[in-house]
C-alpha positions as CSV (number, residue, x, y, z in Angstrom):
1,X,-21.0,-88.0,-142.0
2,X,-18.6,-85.1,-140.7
3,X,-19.6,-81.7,-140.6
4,X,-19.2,-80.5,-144.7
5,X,-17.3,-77.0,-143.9
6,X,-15.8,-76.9,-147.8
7,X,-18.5,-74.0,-148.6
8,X,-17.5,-71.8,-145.5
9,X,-13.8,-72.2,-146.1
10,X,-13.8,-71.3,-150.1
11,X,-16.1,-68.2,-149.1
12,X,-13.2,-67.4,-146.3
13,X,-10.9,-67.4,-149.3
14,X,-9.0,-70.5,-147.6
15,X,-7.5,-73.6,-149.6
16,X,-10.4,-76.9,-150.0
17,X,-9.6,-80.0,-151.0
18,X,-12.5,-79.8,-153.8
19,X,-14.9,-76.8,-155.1
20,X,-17.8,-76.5,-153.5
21,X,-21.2,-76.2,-154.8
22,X,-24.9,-75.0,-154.7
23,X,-27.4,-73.4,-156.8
24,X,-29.3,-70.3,-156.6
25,X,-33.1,-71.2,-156.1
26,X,-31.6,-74.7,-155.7
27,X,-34.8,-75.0,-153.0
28,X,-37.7,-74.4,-155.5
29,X,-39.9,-75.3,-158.2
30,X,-37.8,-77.7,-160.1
31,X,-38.0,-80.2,-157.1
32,X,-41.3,-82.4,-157.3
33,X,-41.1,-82.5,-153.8
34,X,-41.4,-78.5,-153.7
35,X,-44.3,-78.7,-156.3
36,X,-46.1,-80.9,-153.8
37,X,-45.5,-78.2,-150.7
38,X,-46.4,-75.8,-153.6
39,X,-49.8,-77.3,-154.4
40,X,-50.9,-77.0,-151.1
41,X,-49.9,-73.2,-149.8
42,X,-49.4,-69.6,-151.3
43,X,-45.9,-68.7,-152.4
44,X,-46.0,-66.2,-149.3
45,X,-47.7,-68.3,-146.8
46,X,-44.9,-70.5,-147.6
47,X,-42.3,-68.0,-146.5
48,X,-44.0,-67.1,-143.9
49,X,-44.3,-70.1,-142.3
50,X,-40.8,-71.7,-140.4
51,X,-42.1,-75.2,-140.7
52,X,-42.5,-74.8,-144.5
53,X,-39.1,-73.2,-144.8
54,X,-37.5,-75.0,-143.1
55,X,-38.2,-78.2,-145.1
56,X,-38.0,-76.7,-148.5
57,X,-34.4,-75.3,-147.4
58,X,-33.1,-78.8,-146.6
59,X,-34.7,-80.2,-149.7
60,X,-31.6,-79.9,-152.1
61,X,-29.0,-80.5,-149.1
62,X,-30.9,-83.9,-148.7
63,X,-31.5,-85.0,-152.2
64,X,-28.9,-83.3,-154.3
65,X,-25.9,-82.7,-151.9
66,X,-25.2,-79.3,-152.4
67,X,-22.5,-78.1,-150.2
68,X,-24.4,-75.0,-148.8
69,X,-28.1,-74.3,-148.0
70,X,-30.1,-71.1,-148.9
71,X,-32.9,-70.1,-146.7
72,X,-36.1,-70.9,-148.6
73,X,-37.5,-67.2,-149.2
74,X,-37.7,-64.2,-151.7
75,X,-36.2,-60.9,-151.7
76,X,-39.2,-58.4,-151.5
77,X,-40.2,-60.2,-148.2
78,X,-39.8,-57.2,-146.4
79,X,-41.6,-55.2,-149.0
80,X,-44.8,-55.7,-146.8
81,X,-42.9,-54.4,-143.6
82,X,-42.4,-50.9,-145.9
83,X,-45.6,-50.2,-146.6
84,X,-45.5,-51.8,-150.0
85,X,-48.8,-54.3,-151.3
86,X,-46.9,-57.3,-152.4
87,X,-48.8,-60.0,-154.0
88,X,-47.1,-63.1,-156.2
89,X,-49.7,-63.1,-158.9
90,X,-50.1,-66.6,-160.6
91,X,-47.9,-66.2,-163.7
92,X,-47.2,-63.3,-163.2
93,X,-44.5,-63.0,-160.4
94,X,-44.7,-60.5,-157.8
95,X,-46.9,-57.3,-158.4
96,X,-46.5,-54.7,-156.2
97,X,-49.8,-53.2,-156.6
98,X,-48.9,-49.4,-155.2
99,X,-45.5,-49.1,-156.6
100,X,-43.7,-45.5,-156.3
101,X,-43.7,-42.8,-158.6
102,X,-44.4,-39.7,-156.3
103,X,-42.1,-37.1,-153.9
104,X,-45.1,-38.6,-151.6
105,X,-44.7,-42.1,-152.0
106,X,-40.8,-41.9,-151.4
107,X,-41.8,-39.8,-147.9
108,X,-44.3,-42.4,-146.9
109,X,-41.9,-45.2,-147.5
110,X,-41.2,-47.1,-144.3
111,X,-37.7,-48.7,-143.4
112,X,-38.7,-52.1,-142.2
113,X,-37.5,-53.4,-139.0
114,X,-36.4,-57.1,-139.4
115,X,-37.9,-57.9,-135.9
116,X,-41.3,-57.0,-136.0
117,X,-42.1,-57.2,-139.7
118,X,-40.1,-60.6,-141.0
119,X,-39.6,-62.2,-137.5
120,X,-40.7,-65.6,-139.2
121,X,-37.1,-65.1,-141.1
122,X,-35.4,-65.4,-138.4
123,X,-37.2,-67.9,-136.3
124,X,-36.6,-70.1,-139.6
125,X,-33.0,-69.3,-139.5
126,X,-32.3,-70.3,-135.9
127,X,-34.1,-73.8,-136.0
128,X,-32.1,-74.1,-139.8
129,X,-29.0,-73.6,-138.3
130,X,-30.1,-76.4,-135.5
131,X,-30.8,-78.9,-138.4
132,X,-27.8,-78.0,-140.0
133,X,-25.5,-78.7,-137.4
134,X,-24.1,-81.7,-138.9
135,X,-24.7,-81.3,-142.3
136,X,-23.5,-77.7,-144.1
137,X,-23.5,-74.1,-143.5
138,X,-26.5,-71.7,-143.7
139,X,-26.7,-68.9,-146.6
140,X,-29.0,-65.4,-145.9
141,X,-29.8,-63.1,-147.9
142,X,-31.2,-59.9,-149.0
143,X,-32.0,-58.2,-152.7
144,X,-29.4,-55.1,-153.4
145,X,-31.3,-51.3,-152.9
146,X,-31.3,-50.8,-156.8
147,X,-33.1,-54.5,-157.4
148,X,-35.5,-53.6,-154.2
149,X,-35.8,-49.8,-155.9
150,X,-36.9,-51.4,-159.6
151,X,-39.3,-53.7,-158.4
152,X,-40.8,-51.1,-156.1
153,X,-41.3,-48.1,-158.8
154,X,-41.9,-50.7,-161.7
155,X,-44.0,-52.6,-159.5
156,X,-43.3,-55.8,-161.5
157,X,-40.9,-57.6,-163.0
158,X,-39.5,-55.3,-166.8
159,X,-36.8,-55.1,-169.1
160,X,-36.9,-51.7,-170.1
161,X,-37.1,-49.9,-166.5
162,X,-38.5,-46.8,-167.7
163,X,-39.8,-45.5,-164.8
164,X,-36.8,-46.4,-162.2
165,X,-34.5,-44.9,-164.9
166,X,-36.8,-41.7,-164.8
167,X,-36.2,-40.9,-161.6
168,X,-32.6,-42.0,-161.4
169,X,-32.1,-39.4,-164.0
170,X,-34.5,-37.0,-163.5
171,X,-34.8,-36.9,-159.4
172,X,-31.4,-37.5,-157.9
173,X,-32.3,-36.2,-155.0
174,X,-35.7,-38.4,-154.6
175,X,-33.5,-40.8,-155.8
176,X,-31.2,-40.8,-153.3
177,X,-33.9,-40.7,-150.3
178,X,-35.4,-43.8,-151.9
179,X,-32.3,-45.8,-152.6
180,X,-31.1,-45.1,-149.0
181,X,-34.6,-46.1,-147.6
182,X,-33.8,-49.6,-149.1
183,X,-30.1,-49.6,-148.0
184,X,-31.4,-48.9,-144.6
185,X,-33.7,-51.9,-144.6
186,X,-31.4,-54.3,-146.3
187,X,-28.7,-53.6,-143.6
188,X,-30.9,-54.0,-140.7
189,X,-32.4,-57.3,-142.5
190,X,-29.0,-58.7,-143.3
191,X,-27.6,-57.9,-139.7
192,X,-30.3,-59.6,-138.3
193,X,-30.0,-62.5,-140.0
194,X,-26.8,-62.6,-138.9
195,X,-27.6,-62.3,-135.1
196,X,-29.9,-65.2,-136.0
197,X,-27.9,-67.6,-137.3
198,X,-26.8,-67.0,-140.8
199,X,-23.2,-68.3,-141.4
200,X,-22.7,-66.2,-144.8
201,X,-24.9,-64.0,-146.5
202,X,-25.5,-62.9,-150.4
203,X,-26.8,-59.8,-151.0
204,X,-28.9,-60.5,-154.9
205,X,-28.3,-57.1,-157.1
206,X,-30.4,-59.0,-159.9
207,X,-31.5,-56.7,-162.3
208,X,-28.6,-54.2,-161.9
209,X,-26.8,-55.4,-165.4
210,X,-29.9,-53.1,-167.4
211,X,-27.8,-49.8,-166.4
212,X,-24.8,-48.3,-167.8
213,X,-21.3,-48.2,-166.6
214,X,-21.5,-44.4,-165.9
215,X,-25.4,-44.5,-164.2
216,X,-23.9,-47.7,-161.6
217,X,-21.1,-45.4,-160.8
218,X,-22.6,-42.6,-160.0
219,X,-26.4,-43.9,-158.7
220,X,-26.1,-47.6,-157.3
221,X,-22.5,-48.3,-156.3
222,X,-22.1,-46.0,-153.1
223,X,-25.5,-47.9,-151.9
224,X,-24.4,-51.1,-152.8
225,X,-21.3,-50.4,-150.8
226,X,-22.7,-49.0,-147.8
227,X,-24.8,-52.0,-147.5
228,X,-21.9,-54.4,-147.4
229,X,-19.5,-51.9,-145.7
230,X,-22.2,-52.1,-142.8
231,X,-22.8,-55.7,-142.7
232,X,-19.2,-57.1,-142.9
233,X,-18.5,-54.8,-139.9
234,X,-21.1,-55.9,-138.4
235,X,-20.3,-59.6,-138.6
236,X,-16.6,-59.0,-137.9
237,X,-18.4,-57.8,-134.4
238,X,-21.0,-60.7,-134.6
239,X,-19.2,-63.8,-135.6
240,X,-15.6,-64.7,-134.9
241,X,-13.6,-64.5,-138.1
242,X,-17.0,-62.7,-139.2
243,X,-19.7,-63.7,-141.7
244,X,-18.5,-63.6,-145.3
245,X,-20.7,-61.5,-147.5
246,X,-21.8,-62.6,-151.6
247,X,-21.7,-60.1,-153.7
248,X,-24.1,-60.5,-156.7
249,X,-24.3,-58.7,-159.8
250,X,-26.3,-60.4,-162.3
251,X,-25.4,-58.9,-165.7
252,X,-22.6,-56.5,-164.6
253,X,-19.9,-58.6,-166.0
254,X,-19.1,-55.3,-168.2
255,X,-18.5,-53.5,-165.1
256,X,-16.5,-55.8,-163.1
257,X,-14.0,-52.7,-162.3
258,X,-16.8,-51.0,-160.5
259,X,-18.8,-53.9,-159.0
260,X,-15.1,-54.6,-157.1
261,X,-15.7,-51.3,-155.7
262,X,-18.9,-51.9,-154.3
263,X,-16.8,-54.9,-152.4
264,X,-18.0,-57.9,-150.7
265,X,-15.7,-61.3,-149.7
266,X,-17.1,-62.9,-153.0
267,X,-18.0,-62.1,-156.0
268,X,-20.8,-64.0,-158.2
269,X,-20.8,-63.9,-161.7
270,X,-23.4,-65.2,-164.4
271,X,-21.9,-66.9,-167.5
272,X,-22.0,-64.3,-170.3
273,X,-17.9,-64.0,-169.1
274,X,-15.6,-66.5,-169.8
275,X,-13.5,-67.4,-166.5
276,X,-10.8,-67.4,-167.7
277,X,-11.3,-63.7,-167.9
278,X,-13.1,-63.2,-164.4
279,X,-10.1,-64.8,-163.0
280,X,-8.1,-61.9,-164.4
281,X,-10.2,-59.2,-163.9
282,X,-11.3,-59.8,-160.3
283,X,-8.8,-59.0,-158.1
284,X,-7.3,-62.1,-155.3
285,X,-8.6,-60.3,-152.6
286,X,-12.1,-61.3,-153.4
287,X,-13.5,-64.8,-153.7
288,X,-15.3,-66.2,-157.2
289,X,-19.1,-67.3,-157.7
290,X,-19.8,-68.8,-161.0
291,X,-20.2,-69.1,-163.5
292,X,-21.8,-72.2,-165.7
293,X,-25.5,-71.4,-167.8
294,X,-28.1,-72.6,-166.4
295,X,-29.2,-73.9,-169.2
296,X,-26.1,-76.3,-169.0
297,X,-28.1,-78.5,-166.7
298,X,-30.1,-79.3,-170.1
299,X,-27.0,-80.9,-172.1
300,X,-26.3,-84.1,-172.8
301,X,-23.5,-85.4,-169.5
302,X,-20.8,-85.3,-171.9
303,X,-20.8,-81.9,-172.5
304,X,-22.3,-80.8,-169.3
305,X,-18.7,-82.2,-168.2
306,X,-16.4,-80.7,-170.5
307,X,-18.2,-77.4,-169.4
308,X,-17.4,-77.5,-165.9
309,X,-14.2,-78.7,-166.3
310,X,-13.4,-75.7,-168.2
311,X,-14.3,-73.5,-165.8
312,X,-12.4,-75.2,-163.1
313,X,-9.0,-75.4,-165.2
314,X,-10.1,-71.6,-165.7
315,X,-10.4,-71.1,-161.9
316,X,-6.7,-73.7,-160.9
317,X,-5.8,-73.9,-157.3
318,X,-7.1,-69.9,-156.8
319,X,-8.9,-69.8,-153.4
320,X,-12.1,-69.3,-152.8
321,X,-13.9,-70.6,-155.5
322,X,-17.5,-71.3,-155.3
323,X,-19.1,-73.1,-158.0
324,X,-22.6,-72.6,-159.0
325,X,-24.8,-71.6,-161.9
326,X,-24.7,-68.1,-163.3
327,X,-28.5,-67.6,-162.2
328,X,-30.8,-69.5,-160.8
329,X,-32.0,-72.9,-162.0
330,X,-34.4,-73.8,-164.3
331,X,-37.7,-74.5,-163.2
332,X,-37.7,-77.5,-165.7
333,X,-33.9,-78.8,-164.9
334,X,-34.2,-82.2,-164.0
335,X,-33.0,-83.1,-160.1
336,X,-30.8,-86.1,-161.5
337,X,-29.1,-83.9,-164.1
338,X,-28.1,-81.2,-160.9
339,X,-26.8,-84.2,-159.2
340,X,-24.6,-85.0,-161.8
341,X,-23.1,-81.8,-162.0
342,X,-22.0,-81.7,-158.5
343,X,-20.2,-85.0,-158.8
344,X,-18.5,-84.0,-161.6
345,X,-17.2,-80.3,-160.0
346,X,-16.0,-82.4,-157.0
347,X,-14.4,-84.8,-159.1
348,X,-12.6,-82.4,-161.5
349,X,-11.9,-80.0,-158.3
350,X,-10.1,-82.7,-157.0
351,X,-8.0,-83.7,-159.5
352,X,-7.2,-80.1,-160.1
353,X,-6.7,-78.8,-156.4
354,X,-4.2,-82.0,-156.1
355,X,-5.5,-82.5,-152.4
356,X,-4.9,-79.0,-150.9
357,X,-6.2,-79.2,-147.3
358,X,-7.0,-76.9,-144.4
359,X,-3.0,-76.8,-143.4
360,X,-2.4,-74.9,-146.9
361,X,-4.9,-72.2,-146.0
């Protein structure tokens, strides 16, 4: 088969023939052939290890035909590098087991250099891209400083982020030293997966919907920004045509004027907005992510169609629409159920796009 470029093209904004598609954690848990891998090593062995990475990232582009693969690792990857104890805790998800809560901790907070403390990313990367060459293009990507920030002062996984919003509010200036420790590391991480092969990159603000309007504003939108100010320049100087950058806000769909701010080529969305509102609200000049439940991949075919068919009639003929789930998927969805779903968004794209093709971008 030819080269599948239809991802690359929607994230350049350009007119496809059909919508593209893939999943966030679409290489994971709810693959039995993952679960296998997964019995054998540690979650962080696993990333660790190119070999291992390198087959669970091609896992979904060879037995679900997604139309984009995602580098099989996690976000606090570089936490180590930092000077952070990261451990993924059976059941628990990760701990970090000396999180931050001092003027001290902030001080002794390393900005991790991509090279020497996640060189196994981007050895990973450049043998991806060599297995890709003939298949589909190669997603990077990095967690957004206030995600990175939460996990590291939490030091696990919350929904009331007490102690982040503590010193957001409290500490501004601690606040700021720390959130720009992360943007530091995030740019230097992203740019270097860049240099090592990635063709587009998504930077994951996951947790960022659990603050207000007025506290993004003002305490995570200038360090979201400089993050993807820094490395879209950087791939404009990288790539030819540069390295389109995913912008991610999981739960900001209240905010949408101020995530636009923060920028990126693309914006994701999750599925608590209809789209036929995100395609008003987002401005042309960005691309669109989104934005079916997960839980979608649950319901009976019928209605799994008539729900992706009404986000496409939502999204017409706009460029630069990427379809995918409004999180990640289930750990329970069933492989069969994925596949489905993607033939149906390239059928329905299809009929709806009316055969645009690369001379109408």
């Amino acid at each position: 088969m030819p080269y599948n470029d239809l991802f690359l093209r929607a994230a350049r904004r350009e007119a496809t023939e059909r919508t593209p598609v893939w999943m966030m954690r679409q290489a994971g848990r709810y693959m039995a052939e993952y679960r296998e891998l997964r019995a054998k090593y540690g979650f962080l062995e696993m990333c660790r290890t190119p070999e291992l990475v390198v087959e669970v990232t091609l896992q979904p582009v060879d037995l679900i035909g997604v139309d984009a693969a995602i580098m099989f690792s996690d976000i606090l990857i570089s936490f180590p590098g930092m000077g952070l104890d990261l451990e993924f805790a059976k059941g628990e998800g990760p701990v970090i087991h000396n999180p931050i809560r001092s003027a001290t901790d902030v001080e002794e907070l390393r900005v991790a250099d991509p090279h020497e403390t996640t060189g196994f990313v981007m050895e990973s990367l450049r043998i991806l891209r060599r297995e890709l060459a003939d298949k589909v293009p190669l997603i990077g990507f990095a967690g957004a400083p206030f995600t990175l920030a939460s996990y590291a002062i939490e030091g696990h996984g919350t929904r009331d982020y007490e102690h982040t919003k503590a010193l957001m509010w409290v500490e501004p200036v601690l606040w700021d030293a720390l959130m720009n420790k992360f943007a530091d590391t995030t740019i230097a991480y992203l740019n270097a997966q860049i240099d090592a092969g990635a063709q587009v990159v998504q930077l994951f603000d996951s947790w960022v919907g659990y603050v207000a309007p007025r506290d993004y504003e003002r305490s995570v939108l200038p360090y979201s920004k400089r993050v993807i100010d820094e490395v879209t320049s950087h791939g404009r100087k990288a790539v030819s045509g540069g390295v389109p950058l995913i912008h991610f806000a999981n739960g900001a769909t209240s905010m949408l004027n101020l995530v636009q701010q923060a920028g990126g080529d693309v914006l994701g969305v999750d599925w608590r907005l209809d789209m036929r509102h995100v395609v008003e609200t987002i401005d042309t000049r960005f691309g669109i992510q989104g934005n079916i439940d997960p839980v979608a991949l649950f319901a009976p075919e019928a209605e799994l169609e008539r729900m992706v068919a009404e986000i496409l009639e939502a999204v017409g003929t706009r460029p630069g629409h990427i379809f995918n789930l409004g999180h990640g998927i289930h750990k329970t969805s069933d492989p069969e159920k994925a596949r489905t779903m993607i033939r149906l968004v390239h059928e329905h794209s299809a009929r709806i796009r009316g055969g645009c093709d690369r001379s109408q971008a």
